[in-house]
Backbone as CSV, one residue per row, in Angstrom:
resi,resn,N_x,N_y,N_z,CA_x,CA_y,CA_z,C_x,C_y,C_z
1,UNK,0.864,-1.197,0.000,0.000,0.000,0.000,0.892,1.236,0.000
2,UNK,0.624,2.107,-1.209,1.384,3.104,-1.316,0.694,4.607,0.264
3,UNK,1.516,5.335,0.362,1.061,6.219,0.592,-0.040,7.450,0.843
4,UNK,-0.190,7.644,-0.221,-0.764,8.259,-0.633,-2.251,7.960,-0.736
5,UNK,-2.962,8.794,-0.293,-4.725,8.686,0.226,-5.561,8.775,-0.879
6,UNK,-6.246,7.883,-1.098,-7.545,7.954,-2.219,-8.586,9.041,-1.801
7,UNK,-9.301,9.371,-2.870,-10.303,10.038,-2.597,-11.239,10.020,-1.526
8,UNK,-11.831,8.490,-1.522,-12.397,7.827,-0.729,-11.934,8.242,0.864
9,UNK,-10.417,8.170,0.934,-9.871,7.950,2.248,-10.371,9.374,2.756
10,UNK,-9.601,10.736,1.875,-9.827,11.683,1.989,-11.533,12.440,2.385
11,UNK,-12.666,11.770,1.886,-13.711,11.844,2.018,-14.362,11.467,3.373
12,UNK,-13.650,9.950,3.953,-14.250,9.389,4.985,-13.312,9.537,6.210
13,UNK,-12.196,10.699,5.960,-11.479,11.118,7.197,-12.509,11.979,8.203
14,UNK,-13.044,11.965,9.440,-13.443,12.534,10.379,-12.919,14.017,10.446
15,UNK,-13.424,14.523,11.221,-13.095,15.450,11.886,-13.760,16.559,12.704
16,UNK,-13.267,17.619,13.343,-13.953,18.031,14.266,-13.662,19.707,13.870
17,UNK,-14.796,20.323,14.440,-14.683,21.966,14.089,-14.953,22.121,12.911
18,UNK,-14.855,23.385,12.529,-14.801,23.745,10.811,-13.768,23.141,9.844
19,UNK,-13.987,22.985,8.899,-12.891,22.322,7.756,-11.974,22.986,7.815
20,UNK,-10.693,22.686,7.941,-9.534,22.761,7.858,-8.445,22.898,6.646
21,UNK,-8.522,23.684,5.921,-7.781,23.460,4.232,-6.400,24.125,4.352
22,UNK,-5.487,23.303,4.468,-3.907,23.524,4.036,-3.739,24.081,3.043
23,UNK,-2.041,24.712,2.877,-1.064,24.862,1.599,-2.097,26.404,1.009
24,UNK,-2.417,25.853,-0.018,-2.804,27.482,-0.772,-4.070,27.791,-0.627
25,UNK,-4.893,26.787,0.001,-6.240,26.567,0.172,-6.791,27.173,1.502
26,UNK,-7.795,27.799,1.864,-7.933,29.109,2.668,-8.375,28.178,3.680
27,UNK,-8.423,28.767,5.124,-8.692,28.252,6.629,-9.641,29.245,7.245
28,UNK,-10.276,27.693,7.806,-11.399,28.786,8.926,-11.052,28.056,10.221
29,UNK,-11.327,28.690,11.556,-11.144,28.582,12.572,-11.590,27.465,13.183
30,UNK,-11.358,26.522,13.768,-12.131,25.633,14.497,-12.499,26.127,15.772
31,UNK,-13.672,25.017,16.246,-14.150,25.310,17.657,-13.590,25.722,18.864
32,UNK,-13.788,26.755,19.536,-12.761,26.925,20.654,-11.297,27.661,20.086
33,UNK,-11.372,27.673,18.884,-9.787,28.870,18.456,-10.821,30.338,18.058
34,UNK,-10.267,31.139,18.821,-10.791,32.831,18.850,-11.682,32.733,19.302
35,UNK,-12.148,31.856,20.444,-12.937,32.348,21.191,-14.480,32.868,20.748
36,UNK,-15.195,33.992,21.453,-16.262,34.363,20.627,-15.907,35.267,19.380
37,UNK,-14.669,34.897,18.650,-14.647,35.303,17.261,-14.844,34.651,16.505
38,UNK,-15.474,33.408,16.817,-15.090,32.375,16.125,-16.970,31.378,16.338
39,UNK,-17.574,32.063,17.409,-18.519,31.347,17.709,-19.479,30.847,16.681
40,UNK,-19.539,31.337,15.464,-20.711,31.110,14.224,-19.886,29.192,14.315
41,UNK,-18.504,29.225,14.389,-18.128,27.562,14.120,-19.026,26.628,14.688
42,UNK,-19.177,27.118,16.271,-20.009,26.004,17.233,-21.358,26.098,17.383
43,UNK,-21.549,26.698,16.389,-23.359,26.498,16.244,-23.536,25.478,15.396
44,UNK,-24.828,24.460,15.864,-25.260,23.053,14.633,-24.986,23.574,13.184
45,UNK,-24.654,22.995,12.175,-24.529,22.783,11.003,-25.771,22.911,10.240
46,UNK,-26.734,22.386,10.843,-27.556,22.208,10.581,-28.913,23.400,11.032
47,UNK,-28.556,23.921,12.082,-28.877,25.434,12.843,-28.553,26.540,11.620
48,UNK,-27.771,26.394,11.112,-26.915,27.456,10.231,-27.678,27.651,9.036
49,UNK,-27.975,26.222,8.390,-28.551,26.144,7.064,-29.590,26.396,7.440
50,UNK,-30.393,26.480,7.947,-31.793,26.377,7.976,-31.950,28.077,8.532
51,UNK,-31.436,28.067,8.878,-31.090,30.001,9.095,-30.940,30.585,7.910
52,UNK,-30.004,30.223,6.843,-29.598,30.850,5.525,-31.112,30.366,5.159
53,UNK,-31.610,29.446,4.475,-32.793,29.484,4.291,-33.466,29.871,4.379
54,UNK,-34.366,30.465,5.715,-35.015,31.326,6.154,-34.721,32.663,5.373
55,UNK,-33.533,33.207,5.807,-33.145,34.156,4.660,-33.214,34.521,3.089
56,UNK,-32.524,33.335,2.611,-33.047,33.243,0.887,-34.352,33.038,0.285
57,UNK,-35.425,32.272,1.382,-36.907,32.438,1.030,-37.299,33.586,1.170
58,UNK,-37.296,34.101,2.126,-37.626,35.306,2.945,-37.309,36.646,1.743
59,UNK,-36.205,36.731,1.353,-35.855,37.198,0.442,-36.298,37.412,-0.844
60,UNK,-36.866,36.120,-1.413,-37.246,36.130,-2.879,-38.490,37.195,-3.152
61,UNK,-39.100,37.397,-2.729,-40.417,38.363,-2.715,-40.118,39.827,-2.591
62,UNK,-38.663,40.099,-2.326,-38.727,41.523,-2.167,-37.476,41.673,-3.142
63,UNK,-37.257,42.492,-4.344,-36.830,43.214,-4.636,-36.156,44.210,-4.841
64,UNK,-36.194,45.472,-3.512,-35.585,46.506,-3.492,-34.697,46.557,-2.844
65,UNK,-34.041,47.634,-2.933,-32.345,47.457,-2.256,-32.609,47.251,-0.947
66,UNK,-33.579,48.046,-0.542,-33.743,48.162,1.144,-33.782,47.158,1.947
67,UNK,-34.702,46.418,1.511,-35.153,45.233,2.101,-33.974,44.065,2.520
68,UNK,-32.935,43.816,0.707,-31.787,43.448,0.763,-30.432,44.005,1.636
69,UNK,-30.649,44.808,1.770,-29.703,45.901,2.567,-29.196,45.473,4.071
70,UNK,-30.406,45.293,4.433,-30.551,45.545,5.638,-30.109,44.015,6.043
71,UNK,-30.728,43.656,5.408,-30.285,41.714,5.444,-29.117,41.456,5.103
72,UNK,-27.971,41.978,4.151,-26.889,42.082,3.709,-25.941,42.621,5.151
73,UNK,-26.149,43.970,5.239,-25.629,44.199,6.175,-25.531,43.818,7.621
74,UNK,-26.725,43.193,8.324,-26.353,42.168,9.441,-25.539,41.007,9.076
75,UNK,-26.048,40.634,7.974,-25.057,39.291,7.896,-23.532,39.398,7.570
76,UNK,-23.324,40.763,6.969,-21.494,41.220,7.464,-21.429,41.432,8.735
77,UNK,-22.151,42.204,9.616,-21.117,42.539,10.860,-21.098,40.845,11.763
78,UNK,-22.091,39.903,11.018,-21.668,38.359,11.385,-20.148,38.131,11.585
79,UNK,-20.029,38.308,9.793,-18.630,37.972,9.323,-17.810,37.913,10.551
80,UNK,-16.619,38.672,10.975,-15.707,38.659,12.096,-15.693,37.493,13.015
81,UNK,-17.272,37.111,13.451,-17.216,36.200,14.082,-17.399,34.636,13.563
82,UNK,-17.471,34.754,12.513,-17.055,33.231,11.948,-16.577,32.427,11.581
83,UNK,-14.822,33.167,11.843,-13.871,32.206,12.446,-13.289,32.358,10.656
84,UNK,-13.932,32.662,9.454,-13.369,32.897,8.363,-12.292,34.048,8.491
85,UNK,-11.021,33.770,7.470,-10.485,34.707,7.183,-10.514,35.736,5.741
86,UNK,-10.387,36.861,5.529,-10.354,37.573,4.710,-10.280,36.744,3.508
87,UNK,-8.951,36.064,3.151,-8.496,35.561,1.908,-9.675,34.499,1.760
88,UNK,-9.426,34.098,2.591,-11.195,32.676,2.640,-12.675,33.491,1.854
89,UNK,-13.010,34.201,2.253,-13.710,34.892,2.158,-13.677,35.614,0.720
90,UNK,-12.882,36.125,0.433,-12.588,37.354,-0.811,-12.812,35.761,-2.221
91,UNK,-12.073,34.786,-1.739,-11.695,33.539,-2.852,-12.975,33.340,-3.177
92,UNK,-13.942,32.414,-2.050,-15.135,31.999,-1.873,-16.263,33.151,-2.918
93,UNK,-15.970,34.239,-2.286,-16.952,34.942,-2.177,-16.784,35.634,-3.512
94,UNK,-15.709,35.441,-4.008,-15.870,36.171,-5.365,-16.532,36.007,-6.708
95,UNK,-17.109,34.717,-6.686,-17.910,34.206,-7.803,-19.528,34.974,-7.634
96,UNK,-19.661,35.329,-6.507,-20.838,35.506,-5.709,-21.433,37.426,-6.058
97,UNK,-19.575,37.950,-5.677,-19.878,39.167,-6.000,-20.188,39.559,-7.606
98,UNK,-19.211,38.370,-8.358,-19.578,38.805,-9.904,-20.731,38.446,-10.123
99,UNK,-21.224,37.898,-9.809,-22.798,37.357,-9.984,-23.611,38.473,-9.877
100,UNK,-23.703,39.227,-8.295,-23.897,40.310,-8.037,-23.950,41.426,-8.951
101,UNK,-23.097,41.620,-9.591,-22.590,43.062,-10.419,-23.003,42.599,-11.882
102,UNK,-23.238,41.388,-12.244,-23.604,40.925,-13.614,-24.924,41.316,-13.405
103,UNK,-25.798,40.827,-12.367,-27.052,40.701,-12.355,-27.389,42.395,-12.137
104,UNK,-26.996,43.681,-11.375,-27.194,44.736,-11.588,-27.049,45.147,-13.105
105,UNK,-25.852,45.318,-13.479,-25.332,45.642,-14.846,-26.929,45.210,-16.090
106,UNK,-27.259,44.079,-16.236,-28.314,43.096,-16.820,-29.363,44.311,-16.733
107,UNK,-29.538,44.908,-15.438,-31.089,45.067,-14.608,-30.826,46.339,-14.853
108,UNK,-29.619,47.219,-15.078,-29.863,48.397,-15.429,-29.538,48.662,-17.085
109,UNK,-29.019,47.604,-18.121,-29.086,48.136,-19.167,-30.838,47.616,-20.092
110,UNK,-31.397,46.832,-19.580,-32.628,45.707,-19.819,-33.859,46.235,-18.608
111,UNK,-33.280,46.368,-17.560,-34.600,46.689,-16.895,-35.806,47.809,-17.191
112,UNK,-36.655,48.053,-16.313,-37.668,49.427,-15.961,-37.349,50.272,-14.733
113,UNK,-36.641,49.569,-14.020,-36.219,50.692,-13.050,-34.726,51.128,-12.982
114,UNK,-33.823,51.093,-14.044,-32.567,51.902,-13.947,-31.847,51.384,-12.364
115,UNK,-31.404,52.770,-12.169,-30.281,52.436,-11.176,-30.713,51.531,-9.813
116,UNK,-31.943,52.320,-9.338,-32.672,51.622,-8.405,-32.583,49.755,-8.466
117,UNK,-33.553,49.718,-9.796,-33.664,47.969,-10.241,-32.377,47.374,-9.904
118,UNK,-30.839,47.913,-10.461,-29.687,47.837,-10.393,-29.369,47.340,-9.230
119,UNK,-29.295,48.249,-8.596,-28.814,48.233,-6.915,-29.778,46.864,-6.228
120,UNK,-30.566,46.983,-6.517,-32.151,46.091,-5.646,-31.660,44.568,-6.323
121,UNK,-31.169,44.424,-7.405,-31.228,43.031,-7.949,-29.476,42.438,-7.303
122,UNK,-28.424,43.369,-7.293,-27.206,43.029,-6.862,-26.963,42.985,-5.443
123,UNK,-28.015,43.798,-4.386,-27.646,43.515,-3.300,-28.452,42.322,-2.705
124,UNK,-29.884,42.177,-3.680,-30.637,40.683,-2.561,-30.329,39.517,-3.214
125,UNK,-29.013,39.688,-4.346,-28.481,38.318,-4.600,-27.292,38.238,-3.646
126,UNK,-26.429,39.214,-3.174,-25.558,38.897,-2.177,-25.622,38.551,-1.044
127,UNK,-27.363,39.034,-0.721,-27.806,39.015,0.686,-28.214,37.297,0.692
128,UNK,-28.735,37.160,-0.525,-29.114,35.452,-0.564,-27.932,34.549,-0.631
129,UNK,-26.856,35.193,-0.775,-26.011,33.844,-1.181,-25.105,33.989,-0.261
130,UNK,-24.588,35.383,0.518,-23.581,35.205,1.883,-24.011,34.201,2.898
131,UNK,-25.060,34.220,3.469,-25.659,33.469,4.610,-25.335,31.717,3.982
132,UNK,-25.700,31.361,3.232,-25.778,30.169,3.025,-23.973,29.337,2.618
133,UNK,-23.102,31.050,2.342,-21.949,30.998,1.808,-21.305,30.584,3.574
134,UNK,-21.320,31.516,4.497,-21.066,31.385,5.729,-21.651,30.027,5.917
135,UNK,-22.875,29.284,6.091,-22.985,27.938,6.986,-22.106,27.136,6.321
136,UNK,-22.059,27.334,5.095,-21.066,25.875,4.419,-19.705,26.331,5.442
137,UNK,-19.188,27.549,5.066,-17.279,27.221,5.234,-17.434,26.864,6.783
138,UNK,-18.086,27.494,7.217,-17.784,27.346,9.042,-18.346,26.346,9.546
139,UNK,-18.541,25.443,8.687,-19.280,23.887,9.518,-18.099,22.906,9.124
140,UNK,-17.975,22.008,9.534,-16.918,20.649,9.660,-17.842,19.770,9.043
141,UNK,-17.591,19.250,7.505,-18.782,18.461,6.953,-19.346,17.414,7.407
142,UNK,-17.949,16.705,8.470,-18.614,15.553,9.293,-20.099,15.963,10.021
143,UNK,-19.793,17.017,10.687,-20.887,17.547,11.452,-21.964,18.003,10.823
144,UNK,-21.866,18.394,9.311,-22.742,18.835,8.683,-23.388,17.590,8.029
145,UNK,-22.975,16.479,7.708,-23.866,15.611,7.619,-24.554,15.236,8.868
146,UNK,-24.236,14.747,9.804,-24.716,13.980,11.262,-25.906,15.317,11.098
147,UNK,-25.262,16.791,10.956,-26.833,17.649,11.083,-27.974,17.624,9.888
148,UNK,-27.774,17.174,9.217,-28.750,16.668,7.977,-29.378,15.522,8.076
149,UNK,-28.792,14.545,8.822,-29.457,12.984,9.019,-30.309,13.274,10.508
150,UNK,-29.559,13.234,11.262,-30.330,13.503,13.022,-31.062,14.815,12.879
151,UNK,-30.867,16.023,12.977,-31.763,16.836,12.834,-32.881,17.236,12.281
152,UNK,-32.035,17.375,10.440,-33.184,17.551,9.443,-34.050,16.055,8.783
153,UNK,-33.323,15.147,9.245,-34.275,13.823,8.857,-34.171,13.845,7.388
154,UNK,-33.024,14.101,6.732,-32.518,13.909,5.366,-32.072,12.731,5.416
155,UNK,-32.400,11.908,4.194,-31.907,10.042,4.001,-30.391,10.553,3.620
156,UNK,-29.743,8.925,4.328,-28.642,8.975,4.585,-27.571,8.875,3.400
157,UNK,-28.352,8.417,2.460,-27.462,8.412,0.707,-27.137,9.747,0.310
158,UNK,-28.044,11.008,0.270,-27.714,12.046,0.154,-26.902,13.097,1.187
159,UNK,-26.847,12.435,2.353,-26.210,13.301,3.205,-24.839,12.953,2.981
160,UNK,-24.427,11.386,3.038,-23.268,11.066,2.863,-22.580,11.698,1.514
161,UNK,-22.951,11.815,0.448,-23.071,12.561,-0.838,-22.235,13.768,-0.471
162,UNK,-23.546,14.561,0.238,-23.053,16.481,0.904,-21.328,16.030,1.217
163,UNK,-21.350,14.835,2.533,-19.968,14.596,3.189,-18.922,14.819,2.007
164,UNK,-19.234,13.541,1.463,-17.814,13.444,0.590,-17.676,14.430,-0.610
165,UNK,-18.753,15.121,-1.113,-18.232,16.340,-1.793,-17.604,17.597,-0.879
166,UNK,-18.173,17.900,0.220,-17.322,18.847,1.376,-15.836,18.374,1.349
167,UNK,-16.037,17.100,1.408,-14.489,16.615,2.168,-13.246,16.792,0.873
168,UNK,-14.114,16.788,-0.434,-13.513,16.863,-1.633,-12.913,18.702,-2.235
169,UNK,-13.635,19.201,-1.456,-13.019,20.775,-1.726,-11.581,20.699,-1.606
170,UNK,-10.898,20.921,-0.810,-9.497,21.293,-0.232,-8.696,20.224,-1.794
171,UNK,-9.285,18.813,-2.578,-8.502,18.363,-3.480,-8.592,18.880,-4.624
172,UNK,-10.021,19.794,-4.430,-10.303,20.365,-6.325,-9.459,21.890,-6.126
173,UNK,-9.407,21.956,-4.952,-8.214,23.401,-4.993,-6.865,22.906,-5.202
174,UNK,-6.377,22.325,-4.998,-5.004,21.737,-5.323,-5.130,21.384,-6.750
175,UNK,-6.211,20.370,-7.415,-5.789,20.007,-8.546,-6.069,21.158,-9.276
176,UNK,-6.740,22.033,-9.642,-6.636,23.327,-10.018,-5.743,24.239,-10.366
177,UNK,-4.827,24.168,-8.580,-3.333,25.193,-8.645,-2.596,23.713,-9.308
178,UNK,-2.760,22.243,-9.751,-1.956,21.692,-10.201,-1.981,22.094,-12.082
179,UNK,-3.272,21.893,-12.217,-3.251,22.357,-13.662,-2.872,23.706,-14.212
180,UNK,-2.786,24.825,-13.224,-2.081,26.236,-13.284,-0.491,26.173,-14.101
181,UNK,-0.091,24.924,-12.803,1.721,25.040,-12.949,1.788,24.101,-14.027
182,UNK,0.805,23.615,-14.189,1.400,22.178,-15.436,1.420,23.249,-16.992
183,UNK,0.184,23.929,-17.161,0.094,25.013,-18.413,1.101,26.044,-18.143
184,UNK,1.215,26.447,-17.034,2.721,27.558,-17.446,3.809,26.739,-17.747
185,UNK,4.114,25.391,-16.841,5.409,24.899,-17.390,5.269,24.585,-18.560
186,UNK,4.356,24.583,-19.537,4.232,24.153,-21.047,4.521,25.289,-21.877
187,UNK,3.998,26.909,-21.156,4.709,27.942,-22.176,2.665,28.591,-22.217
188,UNK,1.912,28.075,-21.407,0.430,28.456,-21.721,0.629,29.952,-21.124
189,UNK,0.885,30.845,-21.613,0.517,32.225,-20.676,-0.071,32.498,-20.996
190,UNK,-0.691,33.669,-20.595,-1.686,34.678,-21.406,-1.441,36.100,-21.627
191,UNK,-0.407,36.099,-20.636,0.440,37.614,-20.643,-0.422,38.632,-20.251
192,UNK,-0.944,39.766,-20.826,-1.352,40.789,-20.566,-2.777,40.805,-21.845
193,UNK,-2.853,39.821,-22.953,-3.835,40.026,-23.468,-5.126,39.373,-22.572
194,UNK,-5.796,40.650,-22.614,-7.283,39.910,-21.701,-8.380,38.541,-22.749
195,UNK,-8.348,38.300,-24.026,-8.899,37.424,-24.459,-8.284,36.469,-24.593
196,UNK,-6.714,36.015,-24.587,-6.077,34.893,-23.720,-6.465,33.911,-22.717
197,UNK,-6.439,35.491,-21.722,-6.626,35.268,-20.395,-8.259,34.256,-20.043
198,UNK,-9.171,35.374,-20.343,-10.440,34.106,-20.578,-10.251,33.355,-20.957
199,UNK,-9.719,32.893,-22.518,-9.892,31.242,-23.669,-8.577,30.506,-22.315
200,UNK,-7.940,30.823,-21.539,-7.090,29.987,-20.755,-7.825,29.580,-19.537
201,UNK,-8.647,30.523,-19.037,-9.327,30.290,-17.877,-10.393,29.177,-17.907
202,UNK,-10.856,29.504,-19.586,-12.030,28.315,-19.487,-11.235,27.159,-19.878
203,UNK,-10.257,26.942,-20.411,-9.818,25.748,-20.462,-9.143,25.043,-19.183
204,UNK,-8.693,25.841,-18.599,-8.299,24.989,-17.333,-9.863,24.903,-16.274
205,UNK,-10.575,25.333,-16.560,-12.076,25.072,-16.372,-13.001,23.790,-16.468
206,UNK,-12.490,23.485,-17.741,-13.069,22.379,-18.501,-12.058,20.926,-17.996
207,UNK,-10.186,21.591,-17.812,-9.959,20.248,-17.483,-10.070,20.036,-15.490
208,UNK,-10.697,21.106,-15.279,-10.875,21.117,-14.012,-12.380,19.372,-13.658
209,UNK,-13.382,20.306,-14.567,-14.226,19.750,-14.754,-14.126,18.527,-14.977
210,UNK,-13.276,17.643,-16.075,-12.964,16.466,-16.484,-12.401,15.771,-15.356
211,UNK,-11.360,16.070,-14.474,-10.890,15.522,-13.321,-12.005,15.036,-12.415
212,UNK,-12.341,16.338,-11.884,-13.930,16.479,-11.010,-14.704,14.972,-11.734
213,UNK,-15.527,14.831,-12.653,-15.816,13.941,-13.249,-15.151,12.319,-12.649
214,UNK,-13.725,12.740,-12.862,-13.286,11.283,-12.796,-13.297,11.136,-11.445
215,UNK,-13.134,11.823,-10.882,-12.430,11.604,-8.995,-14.134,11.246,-8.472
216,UNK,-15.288,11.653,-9.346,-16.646,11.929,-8.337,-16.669,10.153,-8.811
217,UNK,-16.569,9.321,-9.599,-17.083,7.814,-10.199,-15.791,7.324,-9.590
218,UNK,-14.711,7.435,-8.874,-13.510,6.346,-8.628,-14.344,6.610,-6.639
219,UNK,-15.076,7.907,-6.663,-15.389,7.792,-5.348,-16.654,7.138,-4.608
220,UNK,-17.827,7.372,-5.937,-18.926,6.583,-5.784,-18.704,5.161,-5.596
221,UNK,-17.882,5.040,-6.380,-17.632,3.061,-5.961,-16.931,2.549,-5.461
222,UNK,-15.963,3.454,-4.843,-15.322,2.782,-3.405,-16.445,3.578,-1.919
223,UNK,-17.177,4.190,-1.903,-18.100,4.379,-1.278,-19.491,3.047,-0.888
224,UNK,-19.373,2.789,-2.329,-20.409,1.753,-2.393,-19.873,0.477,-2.258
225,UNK,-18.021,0.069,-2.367,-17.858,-0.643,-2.123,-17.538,-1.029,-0.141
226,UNK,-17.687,0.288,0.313,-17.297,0.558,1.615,-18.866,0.657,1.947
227,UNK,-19.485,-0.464,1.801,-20.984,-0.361,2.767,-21.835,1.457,2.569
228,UNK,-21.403,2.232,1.867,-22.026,3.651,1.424,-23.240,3.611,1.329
229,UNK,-23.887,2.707,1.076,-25.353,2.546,0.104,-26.331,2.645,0.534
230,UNK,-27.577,1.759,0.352,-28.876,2.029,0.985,-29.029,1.299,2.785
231,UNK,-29.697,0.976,2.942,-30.026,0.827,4.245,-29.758,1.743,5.388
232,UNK,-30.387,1.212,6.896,-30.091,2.027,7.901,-28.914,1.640,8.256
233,UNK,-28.091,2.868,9.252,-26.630,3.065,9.727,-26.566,3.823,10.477
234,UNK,-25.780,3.546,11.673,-25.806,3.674,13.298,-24.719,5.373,12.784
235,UNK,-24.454,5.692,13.770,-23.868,6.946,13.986,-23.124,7.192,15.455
236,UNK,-21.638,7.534,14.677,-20.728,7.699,15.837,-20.487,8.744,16.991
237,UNK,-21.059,9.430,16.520,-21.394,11.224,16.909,-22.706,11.497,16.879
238,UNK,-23.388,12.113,17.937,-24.377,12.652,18.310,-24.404,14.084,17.914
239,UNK,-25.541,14.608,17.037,-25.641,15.983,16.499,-26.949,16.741,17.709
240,UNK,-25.480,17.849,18.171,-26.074,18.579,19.677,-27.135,19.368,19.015
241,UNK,-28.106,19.896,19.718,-29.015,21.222,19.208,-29.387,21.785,20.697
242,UNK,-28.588,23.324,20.766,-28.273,23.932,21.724,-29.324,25.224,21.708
243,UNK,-29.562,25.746,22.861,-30.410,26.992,22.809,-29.788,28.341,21.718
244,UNK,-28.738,27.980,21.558,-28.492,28.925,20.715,-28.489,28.699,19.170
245,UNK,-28.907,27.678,18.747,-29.085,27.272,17.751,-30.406,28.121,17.417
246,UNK,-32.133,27.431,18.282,-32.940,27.779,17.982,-32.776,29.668,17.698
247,UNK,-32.072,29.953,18.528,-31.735,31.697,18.783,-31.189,32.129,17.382
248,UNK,-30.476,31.368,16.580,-29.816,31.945,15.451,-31.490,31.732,14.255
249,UNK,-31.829,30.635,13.908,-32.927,30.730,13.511,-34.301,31.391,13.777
250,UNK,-34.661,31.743,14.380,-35.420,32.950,15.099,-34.970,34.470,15.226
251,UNK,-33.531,34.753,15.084,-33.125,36.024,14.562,-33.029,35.965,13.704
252,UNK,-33.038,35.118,12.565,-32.893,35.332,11.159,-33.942,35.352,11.085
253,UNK,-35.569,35.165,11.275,-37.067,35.575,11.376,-37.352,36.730,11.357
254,UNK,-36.481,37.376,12.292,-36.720,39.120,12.986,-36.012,39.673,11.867
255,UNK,-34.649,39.133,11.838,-34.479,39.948,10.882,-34.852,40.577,9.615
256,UNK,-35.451,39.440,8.818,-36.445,39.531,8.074,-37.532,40.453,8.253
257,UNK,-38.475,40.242,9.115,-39.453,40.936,9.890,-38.653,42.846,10.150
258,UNK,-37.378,42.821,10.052,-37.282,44.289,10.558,-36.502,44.596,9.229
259,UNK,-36.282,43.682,8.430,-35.788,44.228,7.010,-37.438,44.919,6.382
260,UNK,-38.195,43.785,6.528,-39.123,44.472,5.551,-40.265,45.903,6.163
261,UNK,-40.302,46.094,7.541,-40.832,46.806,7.967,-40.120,48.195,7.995
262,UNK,-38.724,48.283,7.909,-37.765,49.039,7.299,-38.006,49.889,6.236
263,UNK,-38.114,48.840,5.349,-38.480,48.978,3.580,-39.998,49.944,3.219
264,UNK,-40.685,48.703,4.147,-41.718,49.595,4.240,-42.285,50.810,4.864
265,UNK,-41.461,51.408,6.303,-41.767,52.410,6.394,-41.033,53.561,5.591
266,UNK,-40.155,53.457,4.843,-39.695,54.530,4.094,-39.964,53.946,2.545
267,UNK,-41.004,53.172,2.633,-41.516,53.608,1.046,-40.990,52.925,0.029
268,UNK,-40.001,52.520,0.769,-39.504,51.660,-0.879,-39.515,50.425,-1.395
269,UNK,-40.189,49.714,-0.501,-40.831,47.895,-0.245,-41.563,47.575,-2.023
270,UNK,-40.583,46.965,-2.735,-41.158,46.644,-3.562,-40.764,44.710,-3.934
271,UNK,-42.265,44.548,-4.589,-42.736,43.034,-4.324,-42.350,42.568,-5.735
272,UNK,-42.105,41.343,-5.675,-42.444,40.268,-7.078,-43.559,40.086,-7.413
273,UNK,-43.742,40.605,-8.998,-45.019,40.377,-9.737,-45.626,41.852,-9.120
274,UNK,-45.531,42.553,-8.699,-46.054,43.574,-8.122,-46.249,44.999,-8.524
């Protein structure tokens, strides 16, 4: 037996606190490191999601910046305490912001309401997708499955699924920065022309993708050859649900509740289909 860890292994390694990602791959805090800077880590996994949820439903019906705003902005002064760091954050979060600024840009050259529409469509997509961006990094996927099976009463084929794709992040960032150094050592630059730069990006995209592909079928069937499959299965870890759990889901209620009463007392509460 060589060394070196299969996918599989990598998938069905345990662990405790928030995920842990080495080398070039960004870190979040585990349980008990920074203290209450860090406390969003030791809330259920499962407390978390169902909080972002609340939020992104809550969300879809309103439209205007305000409403988004206000929801946006509690869920930054979160940030600090969730044990994420900046670079974690800026990496993660940057697909999220272009999304953001595409979907304004769209809404003010195509829309009916100009700048307003603009602003209203880029901030309640950020407001929808930070919260749910925060429960993933700051949960430990072990824990985030056990909170999908014991808590939410999700079948155990798909939770295990969530596991081993969580556990699979930290390898699609490496093989990524591997396909980086393999195309520069070949002479692939792109230099300073920006339409390079894209036709290179999507190709190391695509062989990103092709890997992904292979690593997800060498993992399904050593999963399935490792008892993975259907039936019931005992559990080594008990998934806690603490008073402060219910407390995080119930302020994400209010918050809601004081985003839109916000909106609406200064007038600018505008609805879907409305």
């Amino acid at each position: 037996m060589s060394g070196r860890e299969t996918p599989a292994e990598t998938a069905a390694v345990p662990g405790e606190g928030a995920a842990r990602w080495t080398g070039d791959a960004p870190t979040v805090a585990a349980p008990g490191e920074g203290g209450a800077r860090a406390w969003l880590t030791g809330l259920n996994p499962a407390a978390k999601l169902l909080a972002a949820l609340v939020l992104a439903l809550g969300l879809v019906p309103a439209v205007d910046a305000v409403t988004g705003g206000v929801v946006l902005a509690a869920v930054l002064l979160v940030v600090p305490f969730s044990g994420i760091d900046r670079r974690t954050l800026l990496v993660l979060g940057g697909p999220f912001i272009l999304m953001g600024l595409s979907s304004g840009l769209v809404n003010y050259l195509y829309g009916e309401e100009g700048v307003s529409g603009a602003i209203g469509a880029a901030v309640r997509l950020l407001a929808i997708a930070l919260p749910g961006l925060l429960a993933a990094v700051s949960s430990d996927p072990t824990e985030m499955s056990d909170g999908l099976v014991q808590r939410l009463r999700l079948p155990e084929r798909p939770a295990m699924g969530v596991l081993a794709a969580l556990r699979l992040i930290p390898l699609l960032a490496h093989q990524w920065r591997t396909i980086t150094l393999a195309r520069r050592a070949r002479g692939l630059e792109a230099g300073v022309n920006p339409v390079a730069v894209v036709r290179l990006f999507f190709g190391r995209l695509f062989a990103l993708l092709v890997r992904s592909i292979r690593t997800g079928t060498l993992l399904a069937m050593a999963m399935d050859a490792r008892a993975f499959g259907t039936g019931r299965r005992s559990h080594a870890r008990r998934s806690r649900w603490r008073a402060a759990d219910t407390l995080l889901i119930a302020g994400s209620a209010l918050l809601l509740v004081a985003a839109y009463g916000c909106s609406a007392r200064l007038g600018t509460l505008v609805l879907l289909f409305s």
